[in-house]
Backbone as a ProteinNet text record, in pm:
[ID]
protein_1_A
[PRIMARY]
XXXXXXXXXXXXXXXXXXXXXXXXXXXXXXXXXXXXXXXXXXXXXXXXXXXXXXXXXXXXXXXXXXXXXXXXXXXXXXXXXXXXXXXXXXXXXXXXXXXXXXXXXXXXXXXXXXXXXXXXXXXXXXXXXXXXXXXXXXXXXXXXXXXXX
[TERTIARY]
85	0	90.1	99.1	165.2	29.9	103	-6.4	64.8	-22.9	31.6	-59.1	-52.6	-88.4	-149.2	-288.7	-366	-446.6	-515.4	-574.7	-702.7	-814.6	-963.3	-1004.7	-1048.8	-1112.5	-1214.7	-1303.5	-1499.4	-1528.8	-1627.5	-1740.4	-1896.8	-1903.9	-2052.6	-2094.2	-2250.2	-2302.1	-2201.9	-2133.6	-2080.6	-1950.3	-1882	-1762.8	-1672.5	-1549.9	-1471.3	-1368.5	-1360.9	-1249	-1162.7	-1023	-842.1	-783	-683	-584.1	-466	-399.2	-250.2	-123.3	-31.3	90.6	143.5	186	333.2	427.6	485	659.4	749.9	832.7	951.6	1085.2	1155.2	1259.1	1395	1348.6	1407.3	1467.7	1575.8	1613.7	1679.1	1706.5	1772.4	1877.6	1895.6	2055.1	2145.7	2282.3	2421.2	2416.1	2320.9	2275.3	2181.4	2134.7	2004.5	1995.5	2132	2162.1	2176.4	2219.1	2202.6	2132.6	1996.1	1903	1787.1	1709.8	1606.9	1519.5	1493.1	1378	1346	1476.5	1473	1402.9	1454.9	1413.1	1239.1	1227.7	1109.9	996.1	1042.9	914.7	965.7	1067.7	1031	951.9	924.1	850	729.7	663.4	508.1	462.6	575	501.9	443.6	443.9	384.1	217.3	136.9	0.3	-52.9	-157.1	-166.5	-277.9	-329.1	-405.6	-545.6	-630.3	-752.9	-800.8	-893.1	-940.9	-1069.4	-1202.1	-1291.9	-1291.5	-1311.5	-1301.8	-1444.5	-1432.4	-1552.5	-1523	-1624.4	-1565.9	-1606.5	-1514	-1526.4	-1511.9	-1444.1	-1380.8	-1474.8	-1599	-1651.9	-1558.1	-1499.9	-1417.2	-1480.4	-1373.9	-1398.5	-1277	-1360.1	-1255.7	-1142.2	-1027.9	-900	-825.7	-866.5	-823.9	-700.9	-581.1	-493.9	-554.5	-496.6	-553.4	-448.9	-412.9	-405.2	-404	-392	-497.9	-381.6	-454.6	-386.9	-335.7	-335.3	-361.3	-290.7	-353.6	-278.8	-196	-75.5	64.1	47.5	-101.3	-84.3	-178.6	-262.9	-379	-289.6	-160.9	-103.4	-1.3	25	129.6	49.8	-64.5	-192.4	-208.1	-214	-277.2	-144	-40	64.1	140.9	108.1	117.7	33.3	-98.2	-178.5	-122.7	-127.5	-101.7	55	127.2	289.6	287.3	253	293.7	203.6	64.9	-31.3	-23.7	23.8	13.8	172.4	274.4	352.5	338.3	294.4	266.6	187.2	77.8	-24.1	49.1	179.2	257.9	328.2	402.1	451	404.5	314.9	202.2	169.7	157.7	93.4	232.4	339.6	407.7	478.1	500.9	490.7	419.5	293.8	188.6	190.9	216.4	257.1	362.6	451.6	596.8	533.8	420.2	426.5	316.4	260.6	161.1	239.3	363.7	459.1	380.6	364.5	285.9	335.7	500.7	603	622.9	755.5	763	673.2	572.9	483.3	393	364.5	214.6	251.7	357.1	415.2	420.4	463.4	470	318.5	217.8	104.9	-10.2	33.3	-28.1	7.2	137.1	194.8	146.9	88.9	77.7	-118.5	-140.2	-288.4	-271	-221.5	-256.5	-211.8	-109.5	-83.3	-210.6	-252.2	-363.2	-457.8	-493.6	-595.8	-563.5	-482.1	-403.6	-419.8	-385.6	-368	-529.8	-688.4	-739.8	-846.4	-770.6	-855.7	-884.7	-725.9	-756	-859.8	-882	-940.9	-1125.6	-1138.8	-1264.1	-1278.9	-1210.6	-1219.9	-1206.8	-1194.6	-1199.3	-1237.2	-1387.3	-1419	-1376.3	-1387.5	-1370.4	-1182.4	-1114.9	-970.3	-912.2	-1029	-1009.4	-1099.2	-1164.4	-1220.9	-1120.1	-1030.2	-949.3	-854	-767	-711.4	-730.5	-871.5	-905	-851.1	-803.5	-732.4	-822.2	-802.6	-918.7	-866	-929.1	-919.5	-888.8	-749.8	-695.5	-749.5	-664.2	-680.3	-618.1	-677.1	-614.4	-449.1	-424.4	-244.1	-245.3	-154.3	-142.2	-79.6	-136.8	-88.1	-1.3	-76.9	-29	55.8	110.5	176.6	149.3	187.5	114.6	142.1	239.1	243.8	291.6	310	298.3	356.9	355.6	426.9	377.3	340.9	320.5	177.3
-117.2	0	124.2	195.4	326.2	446.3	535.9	591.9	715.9	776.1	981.8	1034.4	1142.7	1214.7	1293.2	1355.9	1446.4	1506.9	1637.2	1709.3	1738.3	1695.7	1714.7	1849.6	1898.2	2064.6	2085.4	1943.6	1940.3	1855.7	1797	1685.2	1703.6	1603.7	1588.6	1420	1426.1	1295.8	1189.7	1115.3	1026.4	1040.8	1144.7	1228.8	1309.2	1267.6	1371.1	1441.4	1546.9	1608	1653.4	1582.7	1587.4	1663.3	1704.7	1807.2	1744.4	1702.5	1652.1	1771.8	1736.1	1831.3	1727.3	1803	1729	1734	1651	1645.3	1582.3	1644.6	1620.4	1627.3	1557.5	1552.9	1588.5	1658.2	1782	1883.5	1905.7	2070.4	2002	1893.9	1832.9	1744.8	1724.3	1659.2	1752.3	1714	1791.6	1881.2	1775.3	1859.5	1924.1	1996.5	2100.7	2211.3	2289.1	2424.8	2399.8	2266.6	2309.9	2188.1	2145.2	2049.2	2121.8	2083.9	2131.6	2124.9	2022.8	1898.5	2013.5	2061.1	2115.8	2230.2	2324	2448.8	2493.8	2358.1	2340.2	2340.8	2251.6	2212.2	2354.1	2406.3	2549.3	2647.9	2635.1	2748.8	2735.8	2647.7	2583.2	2558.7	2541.6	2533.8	2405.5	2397.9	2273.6	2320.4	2288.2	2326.5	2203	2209.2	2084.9	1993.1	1882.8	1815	1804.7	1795.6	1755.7	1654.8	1595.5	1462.4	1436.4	1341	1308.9	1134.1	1139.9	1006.4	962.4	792.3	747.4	796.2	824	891.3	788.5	685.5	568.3	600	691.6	744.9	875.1	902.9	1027.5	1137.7	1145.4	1281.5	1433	1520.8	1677.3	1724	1858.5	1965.7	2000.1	2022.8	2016.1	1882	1775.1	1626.1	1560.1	1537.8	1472.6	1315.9	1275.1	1157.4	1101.5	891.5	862.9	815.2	814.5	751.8	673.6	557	470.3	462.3	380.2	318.4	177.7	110.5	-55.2	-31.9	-81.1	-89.2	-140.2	-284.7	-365.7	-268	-190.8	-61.7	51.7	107.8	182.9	164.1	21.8	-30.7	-69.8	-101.3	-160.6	-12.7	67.6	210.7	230.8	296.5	275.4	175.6	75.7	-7.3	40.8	64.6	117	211.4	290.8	484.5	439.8	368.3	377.8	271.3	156.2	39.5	11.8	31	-28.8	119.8	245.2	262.7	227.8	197	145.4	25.7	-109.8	-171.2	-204.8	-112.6	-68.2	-45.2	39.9	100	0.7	-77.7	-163	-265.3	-348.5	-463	-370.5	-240.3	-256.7	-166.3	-186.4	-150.5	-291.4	-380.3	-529.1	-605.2	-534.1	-628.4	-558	-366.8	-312.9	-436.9	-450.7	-534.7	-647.8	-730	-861.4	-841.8	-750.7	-690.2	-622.5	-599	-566.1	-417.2	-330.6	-178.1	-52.1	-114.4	20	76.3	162.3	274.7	377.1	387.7	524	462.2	382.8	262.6	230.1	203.6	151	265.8	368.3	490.8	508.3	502	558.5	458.5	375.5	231	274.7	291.4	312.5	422.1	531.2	699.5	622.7	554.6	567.4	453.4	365.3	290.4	395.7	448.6	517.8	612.4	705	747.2	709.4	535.3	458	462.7	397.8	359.3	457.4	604.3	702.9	760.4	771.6	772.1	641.4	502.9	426.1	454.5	484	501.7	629.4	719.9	889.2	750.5	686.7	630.6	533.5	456.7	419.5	468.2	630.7	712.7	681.3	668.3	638.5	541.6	394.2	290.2	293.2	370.7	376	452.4	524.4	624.7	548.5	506.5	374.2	274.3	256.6	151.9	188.1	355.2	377.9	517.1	478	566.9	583.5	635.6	623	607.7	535.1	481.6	563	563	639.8	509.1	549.7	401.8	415.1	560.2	568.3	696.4	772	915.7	920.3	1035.1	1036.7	1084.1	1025.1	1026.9	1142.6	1261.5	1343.5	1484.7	1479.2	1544.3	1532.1	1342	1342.7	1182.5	1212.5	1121.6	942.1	909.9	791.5	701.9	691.3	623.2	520.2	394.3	276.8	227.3	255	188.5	152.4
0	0	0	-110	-73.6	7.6	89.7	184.5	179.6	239.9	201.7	332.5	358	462	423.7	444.3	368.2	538.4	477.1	608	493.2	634.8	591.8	540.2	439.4	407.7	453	375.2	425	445.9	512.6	472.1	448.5	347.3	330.8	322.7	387.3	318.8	278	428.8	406.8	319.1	248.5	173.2	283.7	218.9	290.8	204.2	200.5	93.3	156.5	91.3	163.4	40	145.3	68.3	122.8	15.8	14	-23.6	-3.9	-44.1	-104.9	-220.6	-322.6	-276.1	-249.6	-200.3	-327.5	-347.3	-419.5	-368	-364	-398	-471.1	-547.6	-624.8	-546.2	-535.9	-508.3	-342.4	-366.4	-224.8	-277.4	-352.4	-395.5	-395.5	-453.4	-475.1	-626.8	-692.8	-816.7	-861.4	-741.8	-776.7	-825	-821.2	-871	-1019.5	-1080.5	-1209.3	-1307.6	-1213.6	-1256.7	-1357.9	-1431.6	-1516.3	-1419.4	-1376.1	-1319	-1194.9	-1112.8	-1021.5	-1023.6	-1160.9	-1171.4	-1219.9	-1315.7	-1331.1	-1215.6	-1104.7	-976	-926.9	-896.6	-804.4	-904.2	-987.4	-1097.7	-1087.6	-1107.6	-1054.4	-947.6	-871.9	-711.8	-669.7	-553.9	-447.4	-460.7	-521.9	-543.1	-446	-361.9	-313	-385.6	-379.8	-413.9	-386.8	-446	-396	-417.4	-326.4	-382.9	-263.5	-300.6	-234.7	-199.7	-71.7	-52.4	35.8	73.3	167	301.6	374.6	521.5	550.8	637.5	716	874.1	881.4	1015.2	1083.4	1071.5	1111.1	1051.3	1010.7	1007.9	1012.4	1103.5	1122.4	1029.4	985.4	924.8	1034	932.9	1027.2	1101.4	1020.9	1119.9	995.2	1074	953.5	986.4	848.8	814.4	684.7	678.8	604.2	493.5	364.7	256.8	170	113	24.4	-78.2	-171	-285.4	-338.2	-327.3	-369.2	-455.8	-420.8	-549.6	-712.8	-667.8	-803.2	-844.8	-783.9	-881.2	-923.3	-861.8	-967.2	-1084.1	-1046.1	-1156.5	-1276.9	-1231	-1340.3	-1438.8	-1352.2	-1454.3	-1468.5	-1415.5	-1494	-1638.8	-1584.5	-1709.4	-1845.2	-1811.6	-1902.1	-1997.9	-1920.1	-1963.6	-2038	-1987.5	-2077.8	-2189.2	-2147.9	-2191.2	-2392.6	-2325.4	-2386.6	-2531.8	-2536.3	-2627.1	-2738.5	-2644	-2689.3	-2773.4	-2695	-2778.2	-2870	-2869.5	-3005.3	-3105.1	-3128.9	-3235.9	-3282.8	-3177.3	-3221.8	-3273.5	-3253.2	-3305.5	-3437.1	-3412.3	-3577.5	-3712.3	-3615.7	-3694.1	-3772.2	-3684	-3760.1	-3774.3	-3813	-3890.6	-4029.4	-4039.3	-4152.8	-4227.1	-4192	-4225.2	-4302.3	-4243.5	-4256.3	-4376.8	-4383	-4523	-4607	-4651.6	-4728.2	-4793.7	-4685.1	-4715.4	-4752.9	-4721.4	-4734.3	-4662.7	-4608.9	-4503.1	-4460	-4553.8	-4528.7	-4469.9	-4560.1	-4461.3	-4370.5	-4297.9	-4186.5	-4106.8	-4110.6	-4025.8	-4031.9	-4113.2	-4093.6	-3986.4	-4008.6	-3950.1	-3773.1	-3730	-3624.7	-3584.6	-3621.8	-3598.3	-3551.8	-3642.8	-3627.3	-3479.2	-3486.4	-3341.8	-3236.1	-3239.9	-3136.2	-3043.3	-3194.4	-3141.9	-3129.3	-3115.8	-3095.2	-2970.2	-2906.6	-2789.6	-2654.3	-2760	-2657.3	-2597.8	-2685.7	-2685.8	-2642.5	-2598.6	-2540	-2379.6	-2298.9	-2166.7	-2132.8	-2244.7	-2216.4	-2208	-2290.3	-2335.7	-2188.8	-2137.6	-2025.2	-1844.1	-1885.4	-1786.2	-1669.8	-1657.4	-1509.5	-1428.7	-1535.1	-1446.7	-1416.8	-1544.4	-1443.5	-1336	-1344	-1193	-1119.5	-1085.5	-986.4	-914.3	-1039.3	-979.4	-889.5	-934.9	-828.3	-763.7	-710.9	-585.1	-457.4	-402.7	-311.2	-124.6	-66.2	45.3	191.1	244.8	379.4	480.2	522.8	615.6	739	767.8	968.5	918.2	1089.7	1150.6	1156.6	1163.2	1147.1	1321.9	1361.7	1510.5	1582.5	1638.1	1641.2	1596	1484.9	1391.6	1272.9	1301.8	1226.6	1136.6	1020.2	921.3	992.9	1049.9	1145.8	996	900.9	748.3	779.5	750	773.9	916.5	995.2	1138.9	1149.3
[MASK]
+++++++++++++++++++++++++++++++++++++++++++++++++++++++++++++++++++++++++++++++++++++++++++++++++++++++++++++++++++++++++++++++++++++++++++++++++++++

């Protein structure tokens, strides 16, 4: 289970809405003064997160709290989002090959799965944000997220 520390904003009707902070890592190595990566996250800022979850716990505004998400549910959507339009291009870049279509047909074959690929997860939207919803574990103990214990 990876878990994060979030603080309550509202509740409603059985809902509770958490606000997370982004933490990075950036701008804490030996090579931050002359990182992209680095200069980039200080330009945009730590914006925090929002998100609505099941209130299992009664929760009050102002209560830290920690929330989930199963490893095999983000490697799954991860896998998705990277993998699957990859190998769309590729499957149909050697099936171009094996239909003797030419370089153009072959680049065009590959351009069109891609944007099959890239446009299937947008078409399966809800149910892949279903999968990794993130769940309300337990209270953070004293102010502090307690993560791992």
């Amino acid at each position: 289970m990876i878990e994060v520390a979030a603080t309550v904003i509202s509740t409603e009707a059985g809902y509770a809405w958490l606000e997370t902070r982004r933490e990075s890592a950036c701008g804490h190595c030996a090579s931050a003064q002359g990182c992209g990566v680095s200069t980039i996250g200080q330009a945009l800022g730590a914006r925090p997160g929002r998100l609505r979850v099941v209130d299992t716990l009664a929760l009050r505004t102002g209560e830290r709290v920690v929330i989930g998400i199963p490893e095999e549910r983000l490697l799954a959507a991860a896998f998705s989002a990277y993998m699957t339009p990859l190998l769309c291009m590729v499957g149909a870049a050697l099936a171009g090959v094996q239909l003797g279509i030419g370089q153009w047909g072959i680049g065009l074959c590959s351009l069109a799965a891609l944007a099959a690929a890239l446009a299937w997860p947008g078409a399966r939207g809800r149910a892949a944000a279903a999968d990794t919803q993130p769940v309300l574990l337990r209270r953070a103990r004293d102010g502090k997220p307690n993560v791992g214990v």
